[in-house]
N, C-alpha and C positions, 0 to 999 in steps of 0.2 A: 786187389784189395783197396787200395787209394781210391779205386774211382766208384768202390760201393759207397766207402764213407763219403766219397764229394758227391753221390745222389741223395743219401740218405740228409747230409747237412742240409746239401739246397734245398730237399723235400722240408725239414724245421723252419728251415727259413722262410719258403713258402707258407705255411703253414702261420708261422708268430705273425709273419705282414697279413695275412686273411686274418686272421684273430682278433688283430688291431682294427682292423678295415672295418670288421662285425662289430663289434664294440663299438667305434667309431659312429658308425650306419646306427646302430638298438638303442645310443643313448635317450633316453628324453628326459629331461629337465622339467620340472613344474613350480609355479611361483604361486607361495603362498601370502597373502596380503592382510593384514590383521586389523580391525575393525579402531578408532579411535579420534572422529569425527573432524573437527581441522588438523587434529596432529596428523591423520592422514594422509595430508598434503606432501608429508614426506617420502612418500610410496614413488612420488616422484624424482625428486630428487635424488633416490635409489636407483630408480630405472634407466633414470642417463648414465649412468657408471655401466650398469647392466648392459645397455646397449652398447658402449663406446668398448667395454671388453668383449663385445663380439658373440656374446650369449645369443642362442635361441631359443625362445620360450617355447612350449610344447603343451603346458597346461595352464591355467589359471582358475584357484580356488581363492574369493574373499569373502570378507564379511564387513555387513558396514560399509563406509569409507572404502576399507579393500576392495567393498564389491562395486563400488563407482569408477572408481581410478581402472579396479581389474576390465571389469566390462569393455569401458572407453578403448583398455588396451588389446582387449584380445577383439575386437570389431576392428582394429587395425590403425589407432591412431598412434603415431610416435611420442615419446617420450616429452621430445621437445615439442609438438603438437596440442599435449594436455596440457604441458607446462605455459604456452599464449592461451590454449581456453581458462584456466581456471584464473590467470593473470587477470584477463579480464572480467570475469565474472563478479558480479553486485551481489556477496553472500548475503549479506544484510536483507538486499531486496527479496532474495529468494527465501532463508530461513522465515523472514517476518508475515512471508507470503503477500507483499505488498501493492494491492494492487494498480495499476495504473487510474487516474482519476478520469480519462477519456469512458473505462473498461462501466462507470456507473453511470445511471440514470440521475435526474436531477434530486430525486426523493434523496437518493443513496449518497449522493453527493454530500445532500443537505445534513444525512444521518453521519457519516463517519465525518466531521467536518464540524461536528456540535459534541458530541460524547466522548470520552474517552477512557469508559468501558463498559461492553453487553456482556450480560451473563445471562445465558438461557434461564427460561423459567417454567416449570413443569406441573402440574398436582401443587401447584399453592408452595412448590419450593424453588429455593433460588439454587442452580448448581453450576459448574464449572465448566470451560470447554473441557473434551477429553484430552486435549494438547494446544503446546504453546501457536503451532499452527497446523494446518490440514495440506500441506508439503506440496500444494498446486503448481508455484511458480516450480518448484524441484524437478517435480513430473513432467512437465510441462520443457523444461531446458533436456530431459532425457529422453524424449520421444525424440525432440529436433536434432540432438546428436547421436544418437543410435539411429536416424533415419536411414539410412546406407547398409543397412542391417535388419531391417521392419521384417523381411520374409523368412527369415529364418529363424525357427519354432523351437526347433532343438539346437541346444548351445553348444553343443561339441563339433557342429558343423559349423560355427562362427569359422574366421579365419586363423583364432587361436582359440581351441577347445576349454571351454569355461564354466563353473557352477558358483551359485552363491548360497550363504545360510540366511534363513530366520529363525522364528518364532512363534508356534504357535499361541496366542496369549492363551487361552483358554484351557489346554492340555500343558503346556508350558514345553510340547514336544519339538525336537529339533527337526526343522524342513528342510531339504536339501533342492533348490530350487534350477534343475537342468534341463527344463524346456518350459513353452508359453511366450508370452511377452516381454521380451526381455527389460525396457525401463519400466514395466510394472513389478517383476521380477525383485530388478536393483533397488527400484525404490522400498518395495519389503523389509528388503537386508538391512534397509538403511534407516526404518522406523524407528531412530530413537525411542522408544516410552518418554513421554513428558512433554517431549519434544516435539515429534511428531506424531499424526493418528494413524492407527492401525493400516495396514493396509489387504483387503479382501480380495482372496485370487482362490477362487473354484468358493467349496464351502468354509474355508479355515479363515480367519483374521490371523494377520501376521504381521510382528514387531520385528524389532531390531535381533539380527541373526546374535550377536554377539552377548543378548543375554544367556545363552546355551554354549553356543563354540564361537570365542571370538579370532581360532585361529584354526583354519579347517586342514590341518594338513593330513592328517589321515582319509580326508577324502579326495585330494589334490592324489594320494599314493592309489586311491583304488582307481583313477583316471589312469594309470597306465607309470606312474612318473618314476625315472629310475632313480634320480637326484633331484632335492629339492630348495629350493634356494626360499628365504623366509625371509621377508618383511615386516618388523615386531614392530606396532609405534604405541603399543599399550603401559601403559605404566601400573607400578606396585601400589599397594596400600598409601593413604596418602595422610598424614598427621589431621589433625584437629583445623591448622590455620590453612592446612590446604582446603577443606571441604566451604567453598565460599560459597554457594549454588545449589538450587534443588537439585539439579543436573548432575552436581558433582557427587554428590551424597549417593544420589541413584546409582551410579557409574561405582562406587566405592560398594557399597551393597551386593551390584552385582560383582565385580573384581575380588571379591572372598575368592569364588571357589576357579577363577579365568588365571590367577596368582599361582595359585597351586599347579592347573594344569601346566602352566607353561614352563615349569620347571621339566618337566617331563617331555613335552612339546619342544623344546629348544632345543634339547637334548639328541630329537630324530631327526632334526634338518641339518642337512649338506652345509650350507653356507648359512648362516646364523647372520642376519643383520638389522641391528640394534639401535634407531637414531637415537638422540639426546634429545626428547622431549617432553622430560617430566617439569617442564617448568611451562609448560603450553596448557592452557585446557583445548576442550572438549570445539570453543566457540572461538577461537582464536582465528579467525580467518587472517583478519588484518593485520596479523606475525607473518600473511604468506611467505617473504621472503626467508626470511629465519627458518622458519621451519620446513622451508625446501633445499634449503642449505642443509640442514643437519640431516636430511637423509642424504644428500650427496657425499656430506661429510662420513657418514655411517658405512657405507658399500664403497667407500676408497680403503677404507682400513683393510676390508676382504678382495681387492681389485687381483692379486696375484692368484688367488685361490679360482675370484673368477676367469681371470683370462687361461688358465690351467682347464678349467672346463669347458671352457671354447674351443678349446685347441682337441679334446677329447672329441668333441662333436664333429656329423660328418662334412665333410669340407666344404660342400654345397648346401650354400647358404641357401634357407628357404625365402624365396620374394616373400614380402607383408603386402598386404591389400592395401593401395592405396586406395583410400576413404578420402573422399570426396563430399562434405557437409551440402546439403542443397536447400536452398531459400523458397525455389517454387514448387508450386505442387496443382493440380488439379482436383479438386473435389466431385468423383464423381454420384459419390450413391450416401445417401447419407441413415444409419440403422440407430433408433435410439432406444436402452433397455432400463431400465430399471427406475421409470418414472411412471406412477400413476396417477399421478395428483396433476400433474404440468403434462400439455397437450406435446405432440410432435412437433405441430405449429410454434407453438410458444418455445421451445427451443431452439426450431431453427431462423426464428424470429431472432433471440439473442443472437445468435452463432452470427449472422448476415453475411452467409456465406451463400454466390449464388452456384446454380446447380451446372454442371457443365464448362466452371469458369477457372480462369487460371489463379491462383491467388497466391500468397506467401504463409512462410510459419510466424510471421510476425501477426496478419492480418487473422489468421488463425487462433494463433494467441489472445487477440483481441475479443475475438468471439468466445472463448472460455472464459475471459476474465470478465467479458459479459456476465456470462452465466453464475459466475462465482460469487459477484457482486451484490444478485438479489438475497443471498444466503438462504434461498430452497434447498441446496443440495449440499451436504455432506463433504461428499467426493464426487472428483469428477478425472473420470477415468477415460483416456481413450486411445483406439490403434485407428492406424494408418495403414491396408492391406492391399497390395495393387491388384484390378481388375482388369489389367490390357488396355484398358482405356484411362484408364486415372486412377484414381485413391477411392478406395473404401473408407468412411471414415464412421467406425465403430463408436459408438458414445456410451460406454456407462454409467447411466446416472446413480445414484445411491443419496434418496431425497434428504431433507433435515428431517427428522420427527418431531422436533422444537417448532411451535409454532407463534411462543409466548417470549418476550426478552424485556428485563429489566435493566437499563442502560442509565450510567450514572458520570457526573463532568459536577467540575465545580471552577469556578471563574472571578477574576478582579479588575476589573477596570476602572477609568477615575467619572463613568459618568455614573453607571447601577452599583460600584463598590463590590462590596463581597456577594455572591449567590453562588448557589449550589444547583444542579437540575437533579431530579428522579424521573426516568421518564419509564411508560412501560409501554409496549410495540406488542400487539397484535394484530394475525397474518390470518387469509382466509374466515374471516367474518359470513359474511353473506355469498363472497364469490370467491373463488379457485386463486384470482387476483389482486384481492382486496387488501387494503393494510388500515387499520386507525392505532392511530399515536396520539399517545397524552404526556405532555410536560409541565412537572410542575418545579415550580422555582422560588425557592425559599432565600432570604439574606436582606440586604437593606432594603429588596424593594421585591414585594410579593409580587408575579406574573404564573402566566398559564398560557400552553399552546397546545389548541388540540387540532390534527388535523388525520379526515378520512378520504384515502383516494384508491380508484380502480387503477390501476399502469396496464395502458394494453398497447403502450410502447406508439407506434407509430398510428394505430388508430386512433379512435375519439375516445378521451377518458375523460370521468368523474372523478369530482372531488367537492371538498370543503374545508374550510378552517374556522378556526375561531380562537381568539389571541387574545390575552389581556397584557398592557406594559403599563409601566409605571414608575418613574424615577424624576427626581426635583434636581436644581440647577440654581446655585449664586448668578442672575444676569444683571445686566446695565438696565437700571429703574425705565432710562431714554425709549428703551428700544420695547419694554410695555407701553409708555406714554404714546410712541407713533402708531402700536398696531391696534390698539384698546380703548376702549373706553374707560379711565382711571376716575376715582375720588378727587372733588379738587380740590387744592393745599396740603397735597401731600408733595414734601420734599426729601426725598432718598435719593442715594448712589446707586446700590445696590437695591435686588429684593430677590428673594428666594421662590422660583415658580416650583411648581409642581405640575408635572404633565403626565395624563391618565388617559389612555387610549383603548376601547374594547372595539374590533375588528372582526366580523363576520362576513365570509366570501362562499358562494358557490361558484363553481366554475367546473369549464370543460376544457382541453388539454389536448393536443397532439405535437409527438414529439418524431425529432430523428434522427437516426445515430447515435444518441444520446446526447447529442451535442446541442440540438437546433430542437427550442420546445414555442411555443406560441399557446397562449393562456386568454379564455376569453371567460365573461361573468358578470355576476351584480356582488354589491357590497352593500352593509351598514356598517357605520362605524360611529363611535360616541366619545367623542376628541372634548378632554374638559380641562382648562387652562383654571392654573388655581394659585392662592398664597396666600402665606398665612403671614406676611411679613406685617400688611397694613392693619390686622387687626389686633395685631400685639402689641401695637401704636397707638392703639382708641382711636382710630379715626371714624368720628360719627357720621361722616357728612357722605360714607360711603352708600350707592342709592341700595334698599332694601332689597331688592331683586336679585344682587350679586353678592350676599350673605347667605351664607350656608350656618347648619345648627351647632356643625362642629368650629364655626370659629374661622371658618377659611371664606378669602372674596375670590369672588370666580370672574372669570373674564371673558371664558367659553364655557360651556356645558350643552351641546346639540348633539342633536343624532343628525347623521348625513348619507343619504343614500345614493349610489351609485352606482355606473356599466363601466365595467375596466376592459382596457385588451391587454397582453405582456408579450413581448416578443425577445427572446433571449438565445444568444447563442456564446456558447462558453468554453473552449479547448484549454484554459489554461491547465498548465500541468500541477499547478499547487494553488491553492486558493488564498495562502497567506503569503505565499514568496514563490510566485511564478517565474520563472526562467524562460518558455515560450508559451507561446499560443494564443488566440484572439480571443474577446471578450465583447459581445455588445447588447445591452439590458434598456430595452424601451418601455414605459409605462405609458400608458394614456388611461385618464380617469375623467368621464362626465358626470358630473353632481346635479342632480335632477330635484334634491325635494333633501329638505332638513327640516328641524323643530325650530330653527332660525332662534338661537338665544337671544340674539345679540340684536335681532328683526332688522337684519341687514342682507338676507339670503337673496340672491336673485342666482340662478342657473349658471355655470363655471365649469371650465376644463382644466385639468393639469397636465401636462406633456413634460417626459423629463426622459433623456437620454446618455449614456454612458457606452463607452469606445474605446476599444486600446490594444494593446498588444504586449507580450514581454519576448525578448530576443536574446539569443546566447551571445554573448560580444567575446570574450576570450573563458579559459578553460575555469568555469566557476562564475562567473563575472557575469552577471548579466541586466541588459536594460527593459525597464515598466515604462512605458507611454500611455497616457488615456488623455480622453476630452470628455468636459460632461457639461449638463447644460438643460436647463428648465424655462417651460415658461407661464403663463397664466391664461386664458381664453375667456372671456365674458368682463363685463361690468359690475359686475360682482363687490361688493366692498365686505364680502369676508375676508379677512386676514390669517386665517389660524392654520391656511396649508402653505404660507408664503414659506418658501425656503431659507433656511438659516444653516449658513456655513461656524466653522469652527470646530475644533476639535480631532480625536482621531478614533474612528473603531471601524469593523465592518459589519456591524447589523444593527444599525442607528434609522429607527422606522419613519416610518411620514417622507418627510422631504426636509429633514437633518442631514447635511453632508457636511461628512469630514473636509476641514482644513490646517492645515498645518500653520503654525506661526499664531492662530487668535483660538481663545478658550471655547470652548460648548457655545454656542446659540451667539455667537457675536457679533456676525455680520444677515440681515435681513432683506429681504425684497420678492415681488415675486415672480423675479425673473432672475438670472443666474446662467453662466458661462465659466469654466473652469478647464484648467489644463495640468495635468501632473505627471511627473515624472521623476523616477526612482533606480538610484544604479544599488544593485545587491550582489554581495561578495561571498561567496560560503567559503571562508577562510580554510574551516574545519566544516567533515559533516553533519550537517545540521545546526549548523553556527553561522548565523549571519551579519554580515558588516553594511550598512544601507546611510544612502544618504538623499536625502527629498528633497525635492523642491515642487512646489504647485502657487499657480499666480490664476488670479479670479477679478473676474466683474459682478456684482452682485447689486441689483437694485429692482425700480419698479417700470415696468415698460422697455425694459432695455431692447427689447426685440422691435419695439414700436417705432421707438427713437434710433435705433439705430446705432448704440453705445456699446453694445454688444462686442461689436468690431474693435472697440477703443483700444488703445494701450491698458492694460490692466490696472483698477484703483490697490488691488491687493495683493499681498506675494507672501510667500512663508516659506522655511529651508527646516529640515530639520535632516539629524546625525541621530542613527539608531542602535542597536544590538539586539538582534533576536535569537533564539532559540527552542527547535522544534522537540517539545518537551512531552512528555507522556500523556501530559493531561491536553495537552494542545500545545499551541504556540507564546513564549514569555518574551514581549518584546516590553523595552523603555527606547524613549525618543528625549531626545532635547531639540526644540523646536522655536523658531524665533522671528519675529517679521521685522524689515528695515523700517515699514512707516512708521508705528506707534510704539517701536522699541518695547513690543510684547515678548515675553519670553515664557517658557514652560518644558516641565517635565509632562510627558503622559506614557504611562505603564500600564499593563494589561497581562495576565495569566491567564492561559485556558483557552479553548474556543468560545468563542463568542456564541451568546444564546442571548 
């Protein structure tokens, strides 16, 4: 009898240790991750707890944010892995979709560089983007980190089986997205509305998963999961003084009915984990530490619960893929869809990627931000599929249908004062490639710039301009009396000119890389030196000829016609506060035939050159060096293209150069050598701390004589503060020279136009 019951024991015994062993072996685990855009960030912070109690995930359902962070993690990257990517990531760069200023053409340069804002224009209406940005740089960062992952279609065979949600906007139906392309996928989930534009995968357009479910855990249960551990970073209804944002408002709107659910939804998850981040919004990136903290802090509170469920699991640990990020890549076959208007050519034109070559995701990137830069396209969508031999690189396009844009800037400076631009941009005129642009500029001083050109990038392109400027100047009487012919017995300090410039240029173009362009052509131009100072004086003895009927004496008024060349190569990475890249802008201008006001015209060259570079010297800190330098060619005893330093701007026309330390127009000759150099601090970003200095030779013949070489007659320093503002850049200078004990403020808002 003993030894029935000591079988029958051991046979229970056996039996509860099998039991445990099954259970042990069947459990699976699924991590639910809840959509809530930087509060997001805490999903991380959670994870490392997750991992340190020895969890193994088995499933992954997000939405939004969840579905980024989820992605990253079930493709195999560790905890503390996301934790250095997202560390280092420029959210800024990426939400603003910002793009590198290499990535545009010189036009595109000149365009986002002058406005500071388009608004599409349609049927004679003016309308909005559909979002604050079109998510490229986003895409763009999730094709290169899901790289290690490109081949696999369906997500449940990632390394850790994964789905995300959207949005259909138009049905408003919930998508559950578990195969295809996985960062085209994520990036769906992660469509803000407002925020971001839709994103198109098969025939649906699809937003942000979380306006429907922004916590999927009932679909994380039909993946298989027997326990579900939840990741909440969504917050309740938010008062009156919370809703500061269109964004937040949106987000509020839709959390009516995400509020309710989740009362319900908390309720069916295993481990419930809840950071503290109702005091974060939506854009909070630059809280990352904080708010990686508070979900660490959040999944310590549940840590005994979770290491209880590690220990249920079975005892062999599953290996994680290590993922492996890769820089190069082979381009072998290149497929491009959804363009009709734009050739093959012309995109792999942008792309300048060659065929059979090895190249980077950097270089790659480059050639998207190409593409992105013309603003022909929409979106710009694309996979990376390997062929045995290299990369497939799938492109597609998805054109603008905008072909019309109303771009609007308004600007202060101390030489044109207040103006405002209107400008309106039409694309495809006569060719496939064509742009004309009209500006007009209203405020203390009426101008106009129209310009139409072909871009066919490195071939031969057409173009034209035609430009009107006009703005007056308190100068030194002296410095009319040496280039003019003046009234005599007039004795002034002062006299107030007026300079009125109308410019018309054809020209032909080829560029390369965007960087390196050469510009060749004819010009006229009707350059008219004026003021009214002498005639509010009665001076009678002024000769008839330089009397005009409104009252003003003239001192120039000719037309001049001309063959220019331009040779310009430009890498800098900001146009107003460069930190690296080279810079050098050559003109040369032959004057063949004028109206000769002045019947002093004989035949003349102008040659003028500009050089330099800007360099990183420590973290933020960085050094501007150039050299510049003019000179004059013929016997010529016109005066009216002599160079005149002073002052501070950058799009000061003719042969106006800035210098620091003497006012507008107050150093002349027509020859000129300068050298300048500027240390710039980004304190904070987009806050700049600058301090100048630039030293010049300015006279007539310097090149001749050989004065050129001299110790320098003039020097100026000035101590800045800028900042890179919506409208453009707000800089003030206090600027001072040791010789003539000059000093000055010059302040400036807005791009320059």
């Amino acid at each position: 009898m003993k030894k029935l019951l000591f079988f029958f024991a051991f046979l229970g015994l056996g039996l509860f240790v099998s039991a445990q062993d099954a259970d042990k072996k069947d459990l699976k685990i699924g991590l639910v991750l809840s959509g809530g855009g930087a509060k997001g960030l805490a999903h991380i912070g959670a994870l490392k707890i997750i991992e340190k109690a020895g969890i193994r995930i088995d499933y992954i359902g997000g939405t939004s944010m969840g579905a980024i962070v989820g992605a990253l993690y079930a493709a195999g990257y560790t905890a503390t892995e996301l934790d250095s990517i997202f560390r280092t990531t420029d959210f800024t760069n990426l939400i603003e979709d910002n793009l590198p200023r290499s990535a545009k053409t010189f036009y595109e340069k000149e365009d986002s560089e002058r406005y500071a804002i388009t608004l599409p224009f349609n049927k004679f209406k003016i309308s909005v983007p559909p979002a604050f940005s079109g998510g490229q740089n986003v895409y763009n960062e999730l094709v290169k980190l899901l790289y290690p992952v490109k081949n696999i279609k369906e997500f449940d065979k990632l390394p850790i089986p994964f789905l995300c949600l959207a949005t259909d906007v138009e049905t408003g139906d919930e998508v559950v997205l578990k195969e295809g392309y996985l960062p085209q996928a994520v990036m769906a989930s992660g469509a803000l509305p407002s925020l971001f534009e839709p994103v198109k995968i098969g025939n649906r357009l699809l937003v942000d998963g979380g306006v429907v479910n922004n916590y999927p855990i009932q679909k994380v249960k039909e993946m298989g999961a027997d326990v579900i551990i939840g990741v909440d970073v969504q917050h309740g209804l938010r008062d009156r003084d919370g809703l500061i944002s269109a964004t937040e408002i949106l987000l509020q709107i839709n959390n009516y009915r995400t509020v309710l659910d989740m009362e319900e939804k908390s309720k069916l998850t295993d481990i419930y984990i809840k950071p503290e981040v109702a005091n974060f919004s939506v854009i909070d990136f630059n809280l990352y530490d904080r708010i990686i903290e508070s979900g660490t802090e959040a999944a310590k509170k549940s840590y005994g619960d979770l290491r209880r469920l590690a220990i249920k699991q079975n005892d062999s640990e599953r290996k994680r893929a290590k993922i492996e990020p890769q820089e190069k890549l082979i381009i072998d076959k290149l497929t491009v869809t959804g363009s009709a208007d734009y050739p093959r050519g012309y995109v792999k034109g942008k792309l300048r990627l060659g065929k059979h070559k090895e190249t980077t995701f950097s270089r790659l990137e480059q050639g998207i931000g190409n593409l992105a830069a013309t603003r022909n396209f929409q979106t710009i969508h694309y996979k990376l599929q390997d062929d045995g031999a290299g990369e497939d690189l799938i492109l597609d396009l998805s054109e603008n249908p905008v072909k019309t844009f109303v771009r609007l800037g308004a600007h202060y400076d101390d030489l044109y004062k207040t103006a405002a631009i209107l400008n309106v941009t039409q694309k495809q005129i006569l060719t496939r490639d064509d742009v004309a642009s009209f500006d007009f500029i209203i405020g203390d001083n009426v101008r106009y710039n129209f310009q139409y050109y072909v871009d066919k990038g490195s071939y031969w392109s057409f173009g034209l301009n035609s430009r009107f400027n006009d703005f007056g100047k308190e100068i030194d009487f002296d410095l009319i009396r040496s280039n003019f012919e003046v009234p005599p017995g007039v004795n002034v300090n002062t006299i107030n000119l007026d300079v009125s410039d109308l410019t018309n240029q054809i020209y032909v173009e080829t560029v390369l890389r965007e960087e390196f362009a050469f510009r060749t052509g004819i010009e006229h131009k009707l350059l008219k030196y004026s003021t009214r100072t002498l005639a509010q004086r009665g001076d009678e003895e002024a000769p008839l000829a330089q009397q005009t009927s409104d009252g003003k004496t003239l001192f120039e008024n000719s037309n001049f016609f001309s063959t220019f060349g331009e040779l310009t190569l430009d890498t800098y990475d900001n146009a107003y506060f460069p930190s690296r890249g080279l810079l050098f802008a050559g003109d040369f201008h032959f004057y063949v035939f004028s109206s000769d006001f002045n019947d002093n015209f004989k035949e003349f060259s102008i040659a003028k050159a500009r050089m330099g570079g800007a360099i990183p010297i420590l973290k933020n800190l960085s050094l501007t060096m150039e050299t510049e330098g003019g000179f004059k060619l013929g016997t010529s005893d016109v005066t009216s293209f002599d160079f005149l330093l002073g002052g501070y701007g950058t799009d000061l026309i003719n042969n106006f150069i800035p210098f620091f330390g003497y006012d507008f127009i107050s150093l002349p000759g027509n020859s000129f050598v300068k050298a300048y150099g500027r240390l710039d601090y980004e304190f904070i970003p987009k806050n700049h701390l600058m301090f100048t200095a630039n030293f010049a030779n300015v006279d007539d013949d310097l090149f001749r004589t050989g004065d050129w070489f001299a110790l320098p007659s003039y020097s100026g320093y000035g101590v800045g503060y800028g900042w890179e503002s919506f409208l453009g850049p707000m800089q003030v200078h206090y600027a001072w020279s040791p010789e003539g004990k000059n000093s000055n403020f010059f302040f400036s808002l807005g791009y320059w136009f």
